[in-house]
C-alpha positions in Angstrom: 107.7 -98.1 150.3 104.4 -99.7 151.3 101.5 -97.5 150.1 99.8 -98.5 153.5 102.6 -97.1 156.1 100.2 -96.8 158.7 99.0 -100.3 158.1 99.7 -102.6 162.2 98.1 -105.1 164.3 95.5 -104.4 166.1 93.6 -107.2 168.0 93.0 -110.9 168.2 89.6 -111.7 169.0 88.7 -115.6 169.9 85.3 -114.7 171.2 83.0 -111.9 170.0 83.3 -109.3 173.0 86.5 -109.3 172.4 86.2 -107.2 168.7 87.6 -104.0 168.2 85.1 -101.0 168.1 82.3 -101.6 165.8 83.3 -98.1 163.9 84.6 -96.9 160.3 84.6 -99.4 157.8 86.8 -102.9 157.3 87.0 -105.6 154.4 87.2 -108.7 155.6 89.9 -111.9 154.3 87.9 -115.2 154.0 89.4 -118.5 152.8 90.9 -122.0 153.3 93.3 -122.9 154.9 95.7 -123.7 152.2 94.6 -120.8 149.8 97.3 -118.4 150.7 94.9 -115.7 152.8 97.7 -114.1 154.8 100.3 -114.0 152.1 97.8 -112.1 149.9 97.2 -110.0 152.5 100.8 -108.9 153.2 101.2 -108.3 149.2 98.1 -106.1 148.6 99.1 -104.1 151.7 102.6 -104.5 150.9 103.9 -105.3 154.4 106.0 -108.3 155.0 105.0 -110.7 157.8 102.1 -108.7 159.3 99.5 -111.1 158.4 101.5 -114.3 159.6 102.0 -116.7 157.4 103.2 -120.9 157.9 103.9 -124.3 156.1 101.1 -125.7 158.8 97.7 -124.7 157.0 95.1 -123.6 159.7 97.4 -121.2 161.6 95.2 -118.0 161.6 92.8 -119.5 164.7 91.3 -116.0 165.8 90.3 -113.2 163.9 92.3 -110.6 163.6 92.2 -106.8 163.2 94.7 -104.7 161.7 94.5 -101.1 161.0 94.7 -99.8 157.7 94.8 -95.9 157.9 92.5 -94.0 160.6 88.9 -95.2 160.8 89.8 -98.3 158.2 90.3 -101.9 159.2 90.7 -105.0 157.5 90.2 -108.4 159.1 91.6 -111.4 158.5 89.3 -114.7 159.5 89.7 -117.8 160.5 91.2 -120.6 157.8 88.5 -123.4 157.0 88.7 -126.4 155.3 91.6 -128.3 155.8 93.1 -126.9 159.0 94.0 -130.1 161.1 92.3 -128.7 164.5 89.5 -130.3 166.7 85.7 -130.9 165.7 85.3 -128.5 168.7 87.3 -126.1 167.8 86.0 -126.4 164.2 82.4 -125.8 165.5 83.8 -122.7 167.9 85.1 -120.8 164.9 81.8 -121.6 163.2 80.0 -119.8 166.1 83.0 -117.2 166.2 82.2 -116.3 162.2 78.3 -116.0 162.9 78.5 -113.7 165.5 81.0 -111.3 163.3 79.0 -111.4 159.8 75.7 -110.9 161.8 76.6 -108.3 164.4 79.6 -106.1 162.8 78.0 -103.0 161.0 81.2 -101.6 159.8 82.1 -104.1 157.3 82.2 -102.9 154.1 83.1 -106.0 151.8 84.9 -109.1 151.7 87.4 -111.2 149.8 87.6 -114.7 149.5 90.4 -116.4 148.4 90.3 -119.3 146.9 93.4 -121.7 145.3 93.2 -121.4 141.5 93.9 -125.1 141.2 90.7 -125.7 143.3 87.1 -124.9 142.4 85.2 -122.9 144.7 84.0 -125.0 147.9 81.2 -125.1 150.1 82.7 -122.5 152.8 83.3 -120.6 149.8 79.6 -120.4 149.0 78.5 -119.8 152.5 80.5 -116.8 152.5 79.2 -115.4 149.6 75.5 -116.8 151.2 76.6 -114.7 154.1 77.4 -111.3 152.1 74.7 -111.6 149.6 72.3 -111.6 152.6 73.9 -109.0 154.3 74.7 -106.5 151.3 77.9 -106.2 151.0 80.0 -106.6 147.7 82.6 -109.4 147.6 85.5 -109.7 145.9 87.4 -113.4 144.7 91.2 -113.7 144.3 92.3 -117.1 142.0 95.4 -117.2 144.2 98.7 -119.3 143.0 97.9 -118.1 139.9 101.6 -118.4 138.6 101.3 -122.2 139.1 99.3 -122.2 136.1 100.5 -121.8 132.9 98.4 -119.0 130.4 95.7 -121.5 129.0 94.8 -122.7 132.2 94.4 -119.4 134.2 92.4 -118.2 131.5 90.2 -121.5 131.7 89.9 -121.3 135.9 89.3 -117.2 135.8 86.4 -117.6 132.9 85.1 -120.8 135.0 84.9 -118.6 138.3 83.5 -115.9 136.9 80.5 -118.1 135.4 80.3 -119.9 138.6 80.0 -116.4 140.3 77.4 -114.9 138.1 76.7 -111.7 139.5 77.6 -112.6 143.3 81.2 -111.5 143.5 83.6 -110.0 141.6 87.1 -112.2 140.7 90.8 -112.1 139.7 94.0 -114.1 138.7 96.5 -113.4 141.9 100.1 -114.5 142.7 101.6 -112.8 145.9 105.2 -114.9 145.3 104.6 -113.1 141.3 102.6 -109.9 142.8 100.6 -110.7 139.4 97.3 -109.0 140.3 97.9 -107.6 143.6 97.5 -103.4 142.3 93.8 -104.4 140.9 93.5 -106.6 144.1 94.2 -103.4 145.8 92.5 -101.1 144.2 89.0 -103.8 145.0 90.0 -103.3 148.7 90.4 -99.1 148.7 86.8 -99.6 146.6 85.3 -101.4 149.3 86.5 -99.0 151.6 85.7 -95.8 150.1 81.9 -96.5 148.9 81.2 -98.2 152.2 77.4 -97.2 153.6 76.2 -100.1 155.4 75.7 -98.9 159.0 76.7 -95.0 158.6 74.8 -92.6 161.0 
């Protein structure tokens, strides 16, 4: 049984008025196109397919909202990177993510997933940028983790961590092993419970 039973969609959002109520708090999904973002999502919530996930990297093109429990969101963002989509559409998503880390008060942290394989890249960094300014804690999952044998996810966790300093927070994760995914878990009901940012 998932320990998020309430867990559903909510709303699809390709332009900023069309974001769900700016209330409660949400943790936001951040990552590239290839890095396994909605898979990880449907393993730390335990729900299959209600983060949608495809053999075509670049799928997730809006942001989307899904309800966690009452008053308690998380959010999963567009893929960047690699996603094979327009320079238009590239630079509309750019404006999309702008207008939700700078105008949404309820959001409470944010992951970013990242490929274990890959060091992190410059979107990567411009997400953390974006929550260090801000003030909100961030949280990195190594995903693909069991693609790696034990010497070299020990090598790409210790590497991450130095990279990371004190800016975020990160993990080995596998959603196909579910290595990971409870501490993954508990980082999002963390996020969610000590949230401030915003409160009346």
């Amino acid at each position: 049984m998932s320990e998020y039973p309430q867990a559903n969609f909510l709303s699809s959002a390709h332009r900023v008025d069309q974001f769900v109520e700016d209330a409660g708090a949400e943790v936001a999904f951040a990552g590239r196109a290839n890095s396994g973002k909605s898979s990880a999502i449907n393993a730390i919530l335990n729900r299959r397919n209600l983060a949608r996930t495809a053999k075509t990297p670049g799928r997730t093109q809006l942001i989307n909202f899904f309800s966690v429990r009452q008053g308690q969101r998380l959010v999963d963002l567009p893929g960047y990177g690699y996603a094979r989509v327009s320079k238009q559409l590239q630079r509309h998503w750019q404006q999309l993510l702008d207008g939700y880390f700078d105008r949404r008060h309820s959001l409470a942290g944010l992951f970013i997933v990242v490929d274990s394989r890959r060091a992190l890249g410059d979107f990567d960094w411009q997400m953390l940028d974006w929550a260090g300014r801000i003030g909100f804690p961030a949280h990195v999952l190594l995903t693909k983790a069991d693609k790696l044998n034990r010497e070299e996810s020990a090598t790409a966790l210790t590497n991450a961590r130095r990279e990371l300093r004190d800016e975020a927070s990160a993990q080995l994760f596998s959603a196909t092993k579910t290595l990971g995914v409870d501490k993954a878990r508990a980082c999002l009901e963390e996020f969610l419970r000590s949230y401030r940012r915003g409160a009346s």
